[in-house]
PyMOL commands that place a pseudoatom at each C-alpha (Angstrom):
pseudoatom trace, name=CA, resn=UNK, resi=1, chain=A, elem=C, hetatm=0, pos=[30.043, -24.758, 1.226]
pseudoatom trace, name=CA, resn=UNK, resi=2, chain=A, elem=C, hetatm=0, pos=[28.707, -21.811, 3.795]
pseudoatom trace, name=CA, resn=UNK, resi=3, chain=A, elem=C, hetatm=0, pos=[29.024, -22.238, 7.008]
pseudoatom trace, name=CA, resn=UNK, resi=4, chain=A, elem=C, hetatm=0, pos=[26.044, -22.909, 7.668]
pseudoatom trace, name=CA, resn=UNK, resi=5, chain=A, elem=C, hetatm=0, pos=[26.779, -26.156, 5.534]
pseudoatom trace, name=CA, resn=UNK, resi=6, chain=A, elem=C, hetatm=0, pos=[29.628, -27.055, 8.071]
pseudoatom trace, name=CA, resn=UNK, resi=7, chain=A, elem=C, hetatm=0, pos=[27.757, -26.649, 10.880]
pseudoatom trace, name=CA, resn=UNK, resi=8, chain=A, elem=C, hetatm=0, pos=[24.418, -29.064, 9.529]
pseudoatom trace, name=CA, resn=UNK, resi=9, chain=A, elem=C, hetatm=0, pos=[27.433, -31.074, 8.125]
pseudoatom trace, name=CA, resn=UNK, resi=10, chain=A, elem=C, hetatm=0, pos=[29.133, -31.112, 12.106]
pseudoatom trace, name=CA, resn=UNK, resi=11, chain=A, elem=C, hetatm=0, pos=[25.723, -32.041, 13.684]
pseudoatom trace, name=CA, resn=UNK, resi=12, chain=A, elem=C, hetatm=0, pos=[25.170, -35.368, 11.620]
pseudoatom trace, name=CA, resn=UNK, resi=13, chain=A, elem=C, hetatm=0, pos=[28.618, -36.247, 12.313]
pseudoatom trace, name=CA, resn=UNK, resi=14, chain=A, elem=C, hetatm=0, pos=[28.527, -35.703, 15.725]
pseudoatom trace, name=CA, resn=UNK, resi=15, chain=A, elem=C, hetatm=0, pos=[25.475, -38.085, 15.624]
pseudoatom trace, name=CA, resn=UNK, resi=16, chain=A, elem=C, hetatm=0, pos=[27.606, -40.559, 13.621]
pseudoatom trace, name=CA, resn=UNK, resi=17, chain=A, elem=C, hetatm=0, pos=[30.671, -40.398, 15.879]
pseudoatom trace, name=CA, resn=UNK, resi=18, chain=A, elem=C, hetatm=0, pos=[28.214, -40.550, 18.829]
pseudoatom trace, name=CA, resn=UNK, resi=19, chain=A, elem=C, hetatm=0, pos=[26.749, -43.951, 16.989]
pseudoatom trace, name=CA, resn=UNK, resi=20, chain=A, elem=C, hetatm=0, pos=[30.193, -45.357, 16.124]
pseudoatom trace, name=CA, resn=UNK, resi=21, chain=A, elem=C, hetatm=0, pos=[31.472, -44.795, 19.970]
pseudoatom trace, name=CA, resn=UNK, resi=22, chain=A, elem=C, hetatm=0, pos=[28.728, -45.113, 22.400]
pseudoatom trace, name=CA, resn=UNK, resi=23, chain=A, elem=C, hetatm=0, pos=[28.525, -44.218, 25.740]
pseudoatom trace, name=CA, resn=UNK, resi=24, chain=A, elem=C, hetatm=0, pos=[27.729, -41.509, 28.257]
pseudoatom trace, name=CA, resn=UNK, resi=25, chain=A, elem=C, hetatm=0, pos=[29.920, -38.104, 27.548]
pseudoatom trace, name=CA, resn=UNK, resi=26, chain=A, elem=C, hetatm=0, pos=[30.352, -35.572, 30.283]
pseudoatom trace, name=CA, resn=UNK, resi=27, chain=A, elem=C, hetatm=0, pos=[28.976, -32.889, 28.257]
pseudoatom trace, name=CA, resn=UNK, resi=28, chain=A, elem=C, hetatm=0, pos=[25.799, -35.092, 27.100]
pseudoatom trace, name=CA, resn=UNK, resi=29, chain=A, elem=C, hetatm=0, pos=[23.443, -34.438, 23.792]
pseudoatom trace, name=CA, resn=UNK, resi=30, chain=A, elem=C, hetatm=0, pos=[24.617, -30.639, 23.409]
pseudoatom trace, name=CA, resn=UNK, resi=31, chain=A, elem=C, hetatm=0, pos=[28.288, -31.013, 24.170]
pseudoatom trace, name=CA, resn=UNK, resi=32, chain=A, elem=C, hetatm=0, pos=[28.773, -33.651, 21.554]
pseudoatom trace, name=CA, resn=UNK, resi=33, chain=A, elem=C, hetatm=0, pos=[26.776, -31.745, 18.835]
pseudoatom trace, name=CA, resn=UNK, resi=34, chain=A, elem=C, hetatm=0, pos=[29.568, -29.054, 19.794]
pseudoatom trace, name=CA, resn=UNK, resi=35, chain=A, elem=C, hetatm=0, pos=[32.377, -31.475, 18.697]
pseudoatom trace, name=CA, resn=UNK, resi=36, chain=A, elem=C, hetatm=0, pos=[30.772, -32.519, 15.857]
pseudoatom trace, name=CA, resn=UNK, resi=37, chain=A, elem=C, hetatm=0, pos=[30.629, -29.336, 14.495]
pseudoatom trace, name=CA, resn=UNK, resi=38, chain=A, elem=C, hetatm=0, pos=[34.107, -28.653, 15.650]
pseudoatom trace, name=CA, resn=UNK, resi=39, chain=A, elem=C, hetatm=0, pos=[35.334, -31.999, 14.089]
pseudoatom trace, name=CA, resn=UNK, resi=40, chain=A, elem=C, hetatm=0, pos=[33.759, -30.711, 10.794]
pseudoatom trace, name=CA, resn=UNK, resi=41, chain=A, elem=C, hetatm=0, pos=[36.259, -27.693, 11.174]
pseudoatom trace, name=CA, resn=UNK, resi=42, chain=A, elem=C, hetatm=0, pos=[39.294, -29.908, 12.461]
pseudoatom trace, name=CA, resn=UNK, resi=43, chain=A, elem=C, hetatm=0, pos=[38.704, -32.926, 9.731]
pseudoatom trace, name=CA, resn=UNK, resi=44, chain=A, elem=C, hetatm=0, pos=[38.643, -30.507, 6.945]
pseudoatom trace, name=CA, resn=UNK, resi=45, chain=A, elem=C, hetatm=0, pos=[41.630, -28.949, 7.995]
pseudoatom trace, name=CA, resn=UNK, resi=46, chain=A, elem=C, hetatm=0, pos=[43.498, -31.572, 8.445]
pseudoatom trace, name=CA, resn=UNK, resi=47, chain=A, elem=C, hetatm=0, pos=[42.438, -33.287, 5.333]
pseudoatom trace, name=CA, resn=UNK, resi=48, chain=A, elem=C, hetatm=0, pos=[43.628, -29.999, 3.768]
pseudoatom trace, name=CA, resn=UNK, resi=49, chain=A, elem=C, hetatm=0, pos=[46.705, -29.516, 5.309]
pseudoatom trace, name=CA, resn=UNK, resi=50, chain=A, elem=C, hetatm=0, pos=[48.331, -33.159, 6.261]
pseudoatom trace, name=CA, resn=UNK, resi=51, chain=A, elem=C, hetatm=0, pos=[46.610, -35.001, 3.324]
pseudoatom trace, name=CA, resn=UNK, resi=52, chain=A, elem=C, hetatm=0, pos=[47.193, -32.292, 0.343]
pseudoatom trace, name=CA, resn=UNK, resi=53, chain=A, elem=C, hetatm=0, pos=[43.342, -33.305, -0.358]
pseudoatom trace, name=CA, resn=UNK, resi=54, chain=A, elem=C, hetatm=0, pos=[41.016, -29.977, 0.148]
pseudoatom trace, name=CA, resn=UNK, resi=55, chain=A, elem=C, hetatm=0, pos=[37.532, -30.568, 0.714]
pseudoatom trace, name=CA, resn=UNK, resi=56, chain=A, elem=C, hetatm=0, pos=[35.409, -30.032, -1.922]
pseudoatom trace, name=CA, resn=UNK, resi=57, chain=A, elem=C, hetatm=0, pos=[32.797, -27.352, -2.161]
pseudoatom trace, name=CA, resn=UNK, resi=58, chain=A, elem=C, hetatm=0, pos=[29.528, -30.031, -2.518]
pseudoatom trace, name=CA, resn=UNK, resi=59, chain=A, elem=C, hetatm=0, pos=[27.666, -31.268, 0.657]
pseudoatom trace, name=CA, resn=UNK, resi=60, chain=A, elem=C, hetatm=0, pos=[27.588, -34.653, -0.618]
pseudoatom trace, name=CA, resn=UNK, resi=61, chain=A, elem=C, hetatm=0, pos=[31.243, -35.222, -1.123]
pseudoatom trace, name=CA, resn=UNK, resi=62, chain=A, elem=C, hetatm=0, pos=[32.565, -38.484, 0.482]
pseudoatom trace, name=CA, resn=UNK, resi=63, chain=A, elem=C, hetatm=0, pos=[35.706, -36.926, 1.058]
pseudoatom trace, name=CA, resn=UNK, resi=64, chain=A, elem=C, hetatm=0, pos=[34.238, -34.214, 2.878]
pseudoatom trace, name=CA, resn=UNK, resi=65, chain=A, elem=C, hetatm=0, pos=[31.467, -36.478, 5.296]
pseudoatom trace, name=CA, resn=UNK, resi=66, chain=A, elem=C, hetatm=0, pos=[34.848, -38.815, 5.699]
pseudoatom trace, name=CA, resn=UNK, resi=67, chain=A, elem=C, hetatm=0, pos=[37.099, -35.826, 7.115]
pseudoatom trace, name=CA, resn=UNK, resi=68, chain=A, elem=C, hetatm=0, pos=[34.056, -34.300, 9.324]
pseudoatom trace, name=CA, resn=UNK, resi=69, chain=A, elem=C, hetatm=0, pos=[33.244, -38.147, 10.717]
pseudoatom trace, name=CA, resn=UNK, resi=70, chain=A, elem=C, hetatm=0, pos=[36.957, -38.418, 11.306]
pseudoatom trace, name=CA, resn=UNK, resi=71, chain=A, elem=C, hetatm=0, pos=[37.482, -35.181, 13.113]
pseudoatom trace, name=CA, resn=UNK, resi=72, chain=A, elem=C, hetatm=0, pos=[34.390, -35.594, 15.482]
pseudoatom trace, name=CA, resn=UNK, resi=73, chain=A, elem=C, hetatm=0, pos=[35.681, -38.999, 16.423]
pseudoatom trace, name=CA, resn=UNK, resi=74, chain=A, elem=C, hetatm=0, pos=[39.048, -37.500, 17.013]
pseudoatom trace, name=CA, resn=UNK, resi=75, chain=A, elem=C, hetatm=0, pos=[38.087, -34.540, 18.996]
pseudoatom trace, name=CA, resn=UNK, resi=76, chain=A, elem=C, hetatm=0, pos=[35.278, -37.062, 20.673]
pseudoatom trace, name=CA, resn=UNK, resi=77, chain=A, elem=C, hetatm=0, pos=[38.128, -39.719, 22.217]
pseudoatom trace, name=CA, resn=UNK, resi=78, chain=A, elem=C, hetatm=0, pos=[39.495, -36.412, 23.189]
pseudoatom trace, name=CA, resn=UNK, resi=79, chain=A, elem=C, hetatm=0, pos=[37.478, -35.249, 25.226]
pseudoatom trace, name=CA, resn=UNK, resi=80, chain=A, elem=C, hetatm=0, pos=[36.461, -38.282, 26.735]
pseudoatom trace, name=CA, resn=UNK, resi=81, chain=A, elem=C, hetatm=0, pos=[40.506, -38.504, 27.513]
pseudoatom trace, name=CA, resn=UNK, resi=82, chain=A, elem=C, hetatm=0, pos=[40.691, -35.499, 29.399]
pseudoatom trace, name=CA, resn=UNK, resi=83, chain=A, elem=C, hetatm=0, pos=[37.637, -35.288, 31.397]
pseudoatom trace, name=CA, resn=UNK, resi=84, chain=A, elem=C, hetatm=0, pos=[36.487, -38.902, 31.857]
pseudoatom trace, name=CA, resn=UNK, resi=85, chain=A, elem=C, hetatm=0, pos=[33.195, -40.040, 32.274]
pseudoatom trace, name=CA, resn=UNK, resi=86, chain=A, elem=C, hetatm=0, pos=[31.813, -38.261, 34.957]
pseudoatom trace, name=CA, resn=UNK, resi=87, chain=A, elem=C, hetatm=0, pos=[28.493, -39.836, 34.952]
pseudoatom trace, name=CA, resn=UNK, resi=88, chain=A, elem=C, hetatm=0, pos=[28.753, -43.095, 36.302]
for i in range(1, 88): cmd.bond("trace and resi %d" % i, "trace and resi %d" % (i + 1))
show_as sticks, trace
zoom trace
């Protein structure tokens, strides 16, 4: 996959992490497209590196939408860890 792959692959999972843990985020509509393309980075590596399972080189891999869901949700609590929810 290019990276422009990742990064279409990032922005749906953003929208699925956003779906799977609602709420207001600090950095609203754009900063959580941000982590989801971020995630997509992060959830690959780490299914790479810690799970000895690369991501394969097809968009439609469930392996690969599972590891870029995962990271976004990971880097997603995250953020909402270390700077709250600022719009009350």
């Amino acid at each position: 996959m290019g990276i422009v792959s990742w990064i279409v692959l990032g922005l749906l999972a953003g929208v699925i992490a956003k779906i799977l843990l609602p709420g207001r985020d600090p950095g609203g509509l754009i900063g959580t497209t941000l982590i989801g393309v971020a995630g997509a980075f992060v959830g690959g590596w780490l299914s790479a590196t810690f799970l000895d399972r690369p991501v394969q080189e097809q968009f439609f891999d469930l392996a690969t939408w599972g590891s870029a869901i995962a990271g976004s949700l990971v880097l997603l609590i995250g953020y909402r860890v270390l700077f709250g929810n600022s719009r009350d």
